[in-house]
FIDREN-516410 format. One record per atom (N, C-alpha, C): chain; atom name; residue number from 1; residue in one letter; z negated, y negated, x. Coordinates in steps of 0.1 Angstrom, whole numbers, plus 5000, padded with zeros to 4 digits. Each point is the difference from the previous one (the first is absolute). Layout:
N
A | CA | NUM | a | Z | Y | X .
...
***
This chain:
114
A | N | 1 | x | 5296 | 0618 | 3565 .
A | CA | 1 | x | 5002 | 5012 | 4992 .
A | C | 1 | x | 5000 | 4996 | 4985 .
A | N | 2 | x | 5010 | 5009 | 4992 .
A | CA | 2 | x | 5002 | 4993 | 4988 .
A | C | 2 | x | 4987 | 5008 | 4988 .
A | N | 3 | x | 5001 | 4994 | 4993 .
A | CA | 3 | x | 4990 | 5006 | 4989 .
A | C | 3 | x | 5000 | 5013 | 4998 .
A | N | 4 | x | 5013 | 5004 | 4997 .
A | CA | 4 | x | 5007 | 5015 | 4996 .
A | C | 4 | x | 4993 | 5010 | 5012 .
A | N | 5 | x | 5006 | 4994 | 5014 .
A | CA | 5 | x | 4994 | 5006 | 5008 .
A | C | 5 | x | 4992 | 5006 | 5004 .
A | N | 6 | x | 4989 | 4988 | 4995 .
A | CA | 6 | x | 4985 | 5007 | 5005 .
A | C | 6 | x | 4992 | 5005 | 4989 .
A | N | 7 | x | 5006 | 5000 | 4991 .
A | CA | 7 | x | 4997 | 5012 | 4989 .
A | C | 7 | x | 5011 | 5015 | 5003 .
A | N | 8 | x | 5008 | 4999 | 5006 .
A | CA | 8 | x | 5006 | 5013 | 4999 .
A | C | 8 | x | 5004 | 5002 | 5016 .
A | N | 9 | x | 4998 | 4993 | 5010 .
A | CA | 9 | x | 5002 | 5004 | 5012 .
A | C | 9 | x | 5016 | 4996 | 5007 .
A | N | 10 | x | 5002 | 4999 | 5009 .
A | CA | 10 | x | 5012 | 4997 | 5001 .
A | C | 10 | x | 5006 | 5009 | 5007 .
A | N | 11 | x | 5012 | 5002 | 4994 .
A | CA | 11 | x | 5006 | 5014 | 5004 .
A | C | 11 | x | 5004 | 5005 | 5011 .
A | N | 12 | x | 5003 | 4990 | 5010 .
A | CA | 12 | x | 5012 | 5007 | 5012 .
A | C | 12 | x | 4980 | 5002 | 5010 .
A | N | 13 | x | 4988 | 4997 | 4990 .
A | CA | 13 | x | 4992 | 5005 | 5017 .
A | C | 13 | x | 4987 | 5008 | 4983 .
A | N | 14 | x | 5003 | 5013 | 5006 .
A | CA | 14 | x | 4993 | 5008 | 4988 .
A | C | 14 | x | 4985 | 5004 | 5005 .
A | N | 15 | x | 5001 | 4999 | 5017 .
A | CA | 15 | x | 4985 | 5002 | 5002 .
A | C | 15 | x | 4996 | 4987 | 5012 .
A | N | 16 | x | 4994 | 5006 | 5009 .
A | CA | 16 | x | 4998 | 4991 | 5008 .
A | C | 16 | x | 5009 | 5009 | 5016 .
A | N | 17 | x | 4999 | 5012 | 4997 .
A | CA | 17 | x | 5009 | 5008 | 5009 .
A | C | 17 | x | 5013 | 5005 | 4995 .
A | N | 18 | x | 5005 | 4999 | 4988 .
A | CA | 18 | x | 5012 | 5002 | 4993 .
A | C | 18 | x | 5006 | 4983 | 4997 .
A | N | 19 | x | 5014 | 4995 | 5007 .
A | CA | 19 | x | 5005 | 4993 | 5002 .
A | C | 19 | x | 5017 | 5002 | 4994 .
A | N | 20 | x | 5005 | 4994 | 4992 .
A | CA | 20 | x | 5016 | 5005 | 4997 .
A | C | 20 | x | 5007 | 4983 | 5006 .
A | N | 21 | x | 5012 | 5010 | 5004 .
A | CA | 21 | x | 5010 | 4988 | 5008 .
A | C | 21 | x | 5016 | 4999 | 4999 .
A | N | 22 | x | 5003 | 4993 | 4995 .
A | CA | 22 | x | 5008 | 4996 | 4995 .
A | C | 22 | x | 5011 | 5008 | 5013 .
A | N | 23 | x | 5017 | 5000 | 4998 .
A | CA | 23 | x | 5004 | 5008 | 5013 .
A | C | 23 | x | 5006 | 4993 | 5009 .
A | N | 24 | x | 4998 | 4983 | 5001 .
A | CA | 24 | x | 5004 | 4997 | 5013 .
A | C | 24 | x | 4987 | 4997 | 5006 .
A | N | 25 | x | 4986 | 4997 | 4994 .
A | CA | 25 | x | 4990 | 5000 | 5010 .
A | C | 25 | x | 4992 | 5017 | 5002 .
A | N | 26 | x | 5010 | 5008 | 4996 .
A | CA | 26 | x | 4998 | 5012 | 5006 .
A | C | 26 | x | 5006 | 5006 | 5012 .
A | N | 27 | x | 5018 | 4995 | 4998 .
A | CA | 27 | x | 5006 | 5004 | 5006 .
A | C | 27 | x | 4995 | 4985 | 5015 .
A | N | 28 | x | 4995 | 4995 | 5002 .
A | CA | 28 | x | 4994 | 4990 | 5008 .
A | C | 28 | x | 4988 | 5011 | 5005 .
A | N | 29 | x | 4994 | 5003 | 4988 .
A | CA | 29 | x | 4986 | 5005 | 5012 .
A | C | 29 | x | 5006 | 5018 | 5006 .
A | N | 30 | x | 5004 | 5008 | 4994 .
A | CA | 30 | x | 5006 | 5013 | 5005 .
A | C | 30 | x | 5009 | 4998 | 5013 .
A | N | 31 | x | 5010 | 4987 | 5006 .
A | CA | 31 | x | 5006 | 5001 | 5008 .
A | C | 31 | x | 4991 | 4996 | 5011 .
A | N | 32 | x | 4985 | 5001 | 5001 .
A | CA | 32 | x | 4992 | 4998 | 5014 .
A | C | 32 | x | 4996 | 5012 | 5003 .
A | N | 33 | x | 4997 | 5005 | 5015 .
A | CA | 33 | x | 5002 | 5011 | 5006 .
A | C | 33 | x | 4992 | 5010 | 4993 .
A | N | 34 | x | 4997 | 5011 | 5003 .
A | CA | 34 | x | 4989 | 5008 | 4995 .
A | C | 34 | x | 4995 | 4998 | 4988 .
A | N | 35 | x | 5004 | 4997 | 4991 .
A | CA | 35 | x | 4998 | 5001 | 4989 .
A | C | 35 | x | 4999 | 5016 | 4992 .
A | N | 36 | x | 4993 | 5001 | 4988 .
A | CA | 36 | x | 4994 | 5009 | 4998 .
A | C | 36 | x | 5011 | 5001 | 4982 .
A | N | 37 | x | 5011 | 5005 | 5002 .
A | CA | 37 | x | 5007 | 4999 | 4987 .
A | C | 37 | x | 5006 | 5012 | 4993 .
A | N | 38 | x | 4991 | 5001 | 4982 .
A | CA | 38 | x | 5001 | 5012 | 4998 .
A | C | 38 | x | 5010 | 5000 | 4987 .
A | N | 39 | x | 5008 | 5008 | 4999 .
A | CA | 39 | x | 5004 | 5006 | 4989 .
A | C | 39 | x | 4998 | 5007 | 4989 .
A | N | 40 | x | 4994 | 5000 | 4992 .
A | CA | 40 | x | 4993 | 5012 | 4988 .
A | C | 40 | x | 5006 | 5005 | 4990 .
A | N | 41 | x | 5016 | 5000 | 5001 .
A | CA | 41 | x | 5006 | 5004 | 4990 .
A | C | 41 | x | 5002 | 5018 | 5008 .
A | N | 42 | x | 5005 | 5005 | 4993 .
A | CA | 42 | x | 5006 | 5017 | 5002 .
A | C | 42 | x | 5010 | 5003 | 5007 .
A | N | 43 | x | 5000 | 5006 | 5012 .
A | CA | 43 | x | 5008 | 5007 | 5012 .
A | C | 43 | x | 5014 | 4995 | 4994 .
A | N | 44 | x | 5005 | 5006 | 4992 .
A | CA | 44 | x | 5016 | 4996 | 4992 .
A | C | 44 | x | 5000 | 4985 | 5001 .
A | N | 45 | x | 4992 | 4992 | 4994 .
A | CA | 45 | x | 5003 | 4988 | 5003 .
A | C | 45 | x | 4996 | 4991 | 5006 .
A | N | 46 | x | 4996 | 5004 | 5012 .
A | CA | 46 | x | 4999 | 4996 | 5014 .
A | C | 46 | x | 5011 | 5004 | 5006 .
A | N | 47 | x | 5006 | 5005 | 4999 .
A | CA | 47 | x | 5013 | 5009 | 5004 .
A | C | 47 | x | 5009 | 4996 | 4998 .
A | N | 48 | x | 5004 | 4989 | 4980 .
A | CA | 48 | x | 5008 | 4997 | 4999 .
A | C | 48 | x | 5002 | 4986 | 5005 .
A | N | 49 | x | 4988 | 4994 | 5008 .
A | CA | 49 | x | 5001 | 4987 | 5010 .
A | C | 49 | x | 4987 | 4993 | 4992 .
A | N | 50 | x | 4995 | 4996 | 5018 .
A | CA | 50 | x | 4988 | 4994 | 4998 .
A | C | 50 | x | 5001 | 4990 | 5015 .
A | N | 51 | x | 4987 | 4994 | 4995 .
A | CA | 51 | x | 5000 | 4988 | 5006 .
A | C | 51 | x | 4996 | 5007 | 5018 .
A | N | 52 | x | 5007 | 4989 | 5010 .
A | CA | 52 | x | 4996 | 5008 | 5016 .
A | C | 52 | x | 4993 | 5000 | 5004 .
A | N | 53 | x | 4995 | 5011 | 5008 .
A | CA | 53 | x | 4989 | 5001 | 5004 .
A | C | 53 | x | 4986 | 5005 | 4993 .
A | N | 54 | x | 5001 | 4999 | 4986 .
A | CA | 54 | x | 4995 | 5008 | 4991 .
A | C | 54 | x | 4996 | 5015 | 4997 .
A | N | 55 | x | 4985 | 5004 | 5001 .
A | CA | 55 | x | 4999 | 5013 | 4999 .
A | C | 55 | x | 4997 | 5004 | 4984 .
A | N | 56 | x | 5008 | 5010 | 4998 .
A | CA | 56 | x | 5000 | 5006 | 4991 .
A | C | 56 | x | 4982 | 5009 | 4999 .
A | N | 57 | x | 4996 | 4996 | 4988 .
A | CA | 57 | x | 4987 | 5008 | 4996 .
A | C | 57 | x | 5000 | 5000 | 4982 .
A | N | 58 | x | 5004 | 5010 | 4998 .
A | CA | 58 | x | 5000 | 5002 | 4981 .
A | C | 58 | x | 4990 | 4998 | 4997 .
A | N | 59 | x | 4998 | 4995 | 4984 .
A | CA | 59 | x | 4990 | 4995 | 4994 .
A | C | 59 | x | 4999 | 5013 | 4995 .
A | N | 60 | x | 5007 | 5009 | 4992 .
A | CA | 60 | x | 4999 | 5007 | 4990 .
A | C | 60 | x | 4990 | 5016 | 5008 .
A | N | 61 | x | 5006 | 4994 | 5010 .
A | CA | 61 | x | 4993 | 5012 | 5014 .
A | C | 61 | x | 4986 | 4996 | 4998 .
A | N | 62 | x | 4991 | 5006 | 4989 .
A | CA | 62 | x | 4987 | 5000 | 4999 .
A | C | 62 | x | 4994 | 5008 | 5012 .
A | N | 63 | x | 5003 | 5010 | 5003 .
A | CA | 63 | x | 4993 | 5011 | 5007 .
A | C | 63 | x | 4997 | 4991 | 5016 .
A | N | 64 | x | 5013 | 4995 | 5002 .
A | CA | 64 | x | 4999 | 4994 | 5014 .
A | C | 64 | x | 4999 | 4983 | 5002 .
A | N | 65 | x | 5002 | 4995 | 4989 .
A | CA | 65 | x | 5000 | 4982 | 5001 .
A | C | 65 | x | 4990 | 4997 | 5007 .
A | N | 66 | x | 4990 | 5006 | 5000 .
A | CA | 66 | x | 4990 | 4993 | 5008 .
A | C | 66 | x | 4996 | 5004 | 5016 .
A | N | 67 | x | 5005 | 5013 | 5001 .
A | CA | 67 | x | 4999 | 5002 | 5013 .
A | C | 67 | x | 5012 | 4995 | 5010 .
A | N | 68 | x | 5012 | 4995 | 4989 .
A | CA | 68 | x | 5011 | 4998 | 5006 .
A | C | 68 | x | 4998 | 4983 | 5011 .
A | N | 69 | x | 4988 | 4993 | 4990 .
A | CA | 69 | x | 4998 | 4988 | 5007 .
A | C | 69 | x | 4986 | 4998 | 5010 .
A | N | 70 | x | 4995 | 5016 | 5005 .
A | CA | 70 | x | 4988 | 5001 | 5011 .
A | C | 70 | x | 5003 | 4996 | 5012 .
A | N | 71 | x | 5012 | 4998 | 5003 .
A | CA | 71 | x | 5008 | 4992 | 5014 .
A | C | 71 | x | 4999 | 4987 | 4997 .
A | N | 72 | x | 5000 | 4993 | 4993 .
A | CA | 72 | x | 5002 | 4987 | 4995 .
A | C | 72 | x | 4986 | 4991 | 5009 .
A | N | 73 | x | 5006 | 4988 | 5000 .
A | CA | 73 | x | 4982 | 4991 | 5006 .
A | C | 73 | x | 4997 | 4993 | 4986 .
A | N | 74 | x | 4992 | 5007 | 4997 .
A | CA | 74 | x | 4992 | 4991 | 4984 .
A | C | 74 | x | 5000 | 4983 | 5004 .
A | N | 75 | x | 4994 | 5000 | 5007 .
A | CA | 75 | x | 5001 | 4984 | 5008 .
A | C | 75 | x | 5010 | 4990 | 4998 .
A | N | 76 | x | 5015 | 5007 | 5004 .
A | CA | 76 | x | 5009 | 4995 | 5006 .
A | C | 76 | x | 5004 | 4999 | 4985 .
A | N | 77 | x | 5013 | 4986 | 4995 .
A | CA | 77 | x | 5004 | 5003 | 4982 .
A | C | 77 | x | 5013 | 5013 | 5005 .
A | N | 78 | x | 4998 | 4998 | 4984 .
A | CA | 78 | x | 5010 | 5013 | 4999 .
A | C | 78 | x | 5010 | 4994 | 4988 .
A | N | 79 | x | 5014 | 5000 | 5005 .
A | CA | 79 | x | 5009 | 4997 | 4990 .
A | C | 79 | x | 5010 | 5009 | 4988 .
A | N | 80 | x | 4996 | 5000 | 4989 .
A | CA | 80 | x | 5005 | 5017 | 4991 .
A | C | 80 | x | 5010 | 4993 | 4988 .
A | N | 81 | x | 5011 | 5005 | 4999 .
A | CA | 81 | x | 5011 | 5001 | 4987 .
A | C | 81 | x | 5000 | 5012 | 4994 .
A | N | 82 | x | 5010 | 4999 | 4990 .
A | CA | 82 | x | 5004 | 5012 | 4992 .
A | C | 82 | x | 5007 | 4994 | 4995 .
A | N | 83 | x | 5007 | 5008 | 4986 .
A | CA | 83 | x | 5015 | 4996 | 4996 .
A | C | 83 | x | 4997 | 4988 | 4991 .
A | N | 84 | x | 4989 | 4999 | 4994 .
A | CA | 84 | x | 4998 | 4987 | 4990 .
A | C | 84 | x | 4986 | 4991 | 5005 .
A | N | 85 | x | 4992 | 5010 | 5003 .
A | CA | 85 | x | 4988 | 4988 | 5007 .
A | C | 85 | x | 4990 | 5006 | 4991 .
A | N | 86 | x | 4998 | 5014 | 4989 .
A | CA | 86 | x | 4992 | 5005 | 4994 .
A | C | 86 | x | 4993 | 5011 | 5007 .
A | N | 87 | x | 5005 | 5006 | 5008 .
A | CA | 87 | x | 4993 | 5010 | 5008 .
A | C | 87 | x | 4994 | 4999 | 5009 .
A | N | 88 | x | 5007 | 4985 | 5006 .
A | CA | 88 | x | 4989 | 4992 | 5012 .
A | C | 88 | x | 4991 | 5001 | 4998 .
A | N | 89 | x | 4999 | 4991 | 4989 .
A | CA | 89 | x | 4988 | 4990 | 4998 .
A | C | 89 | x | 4986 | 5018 | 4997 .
A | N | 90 | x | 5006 | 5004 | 4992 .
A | CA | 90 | x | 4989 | 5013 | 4999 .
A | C | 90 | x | 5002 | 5008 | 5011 .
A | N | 91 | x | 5003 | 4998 | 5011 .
A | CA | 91 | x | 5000 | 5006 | 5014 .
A | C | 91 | x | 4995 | 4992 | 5009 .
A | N | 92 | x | 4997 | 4984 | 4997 .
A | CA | 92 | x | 4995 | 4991 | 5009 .
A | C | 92 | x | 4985 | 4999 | 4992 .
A | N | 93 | x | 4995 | 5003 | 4989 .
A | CA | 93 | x | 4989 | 5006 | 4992 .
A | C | 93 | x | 4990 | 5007 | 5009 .
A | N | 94 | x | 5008 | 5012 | 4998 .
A | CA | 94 | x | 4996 | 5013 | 5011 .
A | C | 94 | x | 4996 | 4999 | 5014 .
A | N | 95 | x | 5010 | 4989 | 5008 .
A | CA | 95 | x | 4995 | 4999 | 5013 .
A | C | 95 | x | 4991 | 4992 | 5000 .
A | N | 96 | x | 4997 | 4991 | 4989 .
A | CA | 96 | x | 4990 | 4989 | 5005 .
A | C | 96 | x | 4985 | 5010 | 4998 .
A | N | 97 | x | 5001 | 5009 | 4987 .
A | CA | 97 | x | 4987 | 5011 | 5001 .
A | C | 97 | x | 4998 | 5009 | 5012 .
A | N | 98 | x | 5011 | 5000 | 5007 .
A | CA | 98 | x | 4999 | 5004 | 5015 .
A | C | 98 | x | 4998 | 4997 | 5008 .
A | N | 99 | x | 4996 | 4989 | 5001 .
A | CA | 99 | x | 4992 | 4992 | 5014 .
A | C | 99 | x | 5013 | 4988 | 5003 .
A | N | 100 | x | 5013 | 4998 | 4995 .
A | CA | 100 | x | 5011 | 4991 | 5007 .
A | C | 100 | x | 4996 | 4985 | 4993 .
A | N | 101 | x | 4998 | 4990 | 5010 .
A | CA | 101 | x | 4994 | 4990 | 4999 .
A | C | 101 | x | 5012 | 4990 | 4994 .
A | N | 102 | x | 5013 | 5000 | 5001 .
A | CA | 102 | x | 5012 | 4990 | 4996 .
A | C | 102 | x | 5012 | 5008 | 4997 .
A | N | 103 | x | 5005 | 4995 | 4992 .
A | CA | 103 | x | 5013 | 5010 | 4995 .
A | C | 103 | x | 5009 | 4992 | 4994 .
A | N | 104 | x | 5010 | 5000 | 5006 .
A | CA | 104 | x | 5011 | 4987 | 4994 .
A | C | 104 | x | 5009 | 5013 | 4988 .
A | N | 105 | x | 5007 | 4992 | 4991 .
A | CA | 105 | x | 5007 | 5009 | 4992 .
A | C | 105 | x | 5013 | 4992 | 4998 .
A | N | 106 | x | 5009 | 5005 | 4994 .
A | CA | 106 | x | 5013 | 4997 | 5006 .
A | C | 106 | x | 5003 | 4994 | 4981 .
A | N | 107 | x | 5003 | 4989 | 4998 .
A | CA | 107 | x | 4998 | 4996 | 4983 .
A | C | 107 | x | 5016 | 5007 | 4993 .
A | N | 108 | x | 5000 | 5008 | 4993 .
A | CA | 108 | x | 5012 | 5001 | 4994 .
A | C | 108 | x | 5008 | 5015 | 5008 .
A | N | 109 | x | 4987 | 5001 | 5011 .
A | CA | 109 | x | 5007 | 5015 | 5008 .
A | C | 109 | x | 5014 | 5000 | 5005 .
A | N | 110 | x | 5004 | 5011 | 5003 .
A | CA | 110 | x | 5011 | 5003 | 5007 .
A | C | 110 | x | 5011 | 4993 | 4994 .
A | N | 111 | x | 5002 | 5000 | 4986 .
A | CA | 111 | x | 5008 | 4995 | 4991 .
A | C | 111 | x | 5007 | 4987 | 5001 .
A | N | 112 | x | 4985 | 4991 | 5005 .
A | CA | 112 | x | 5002 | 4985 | 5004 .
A | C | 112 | x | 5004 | 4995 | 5013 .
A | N | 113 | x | 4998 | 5014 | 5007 .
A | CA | 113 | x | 5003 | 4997 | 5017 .
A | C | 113 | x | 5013 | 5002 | 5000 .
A | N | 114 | x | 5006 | 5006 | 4997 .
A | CA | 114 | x | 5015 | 5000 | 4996 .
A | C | 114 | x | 5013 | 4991 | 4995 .
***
């Protein structure tokens, strides 16, 4: 670990349950079965094309974001984009104060999967 580092953390792993991944070792771990893969951008653009297999759950959807992930297994990771990788990360925030133990994030969001 470099000096910089361990004074300021190293970015692609921000907790010990919030993980960011680059998009071909994402696109590596999302194509194994049953995976748990979310989308958190807004209905429209989820609409306008999103990654497969992907459930749509809005971030901006305060009322419901949280109940929207009570089906989910806190246990099991959970993999979340958006269009830049800014809403994740404060949506992978949220789940980790919700009991979800691992949460991969997609680096660069939808934008990069592209």
């Amino acid at each position: 670990m470099s000096f910089l580092n361990s004074l300021f953390g190293d970015k692609s792993k921000l907790s010990d349950e919030i993980e960011i991944l680059d998009v071909a070792t994402f696109k590596e771990a999302i194509s194994k079965k049953d995976v748990q893969l979310v989308d958190v951008r807004t209905k429209f653009e989820y609409t306008s094309g999103h990654i497969e297999k992907a459930i749509n759950i809005d971030f901006f959807d305060r009322a419901n974001f949280n109940e929207n992930f009570a089906s989910f297994d806190r246990e099991k990771p959970i993999y979340l984009y958006c269009r830049s990788g800014n809403r994740s990360q404060r949506a992978a925030k949220k789940l980790v104060a919700n009991g979800f133990q691992k949460i991969y994030d997609l680096k660069g969001g939808y934008k990069a999967w592209k």
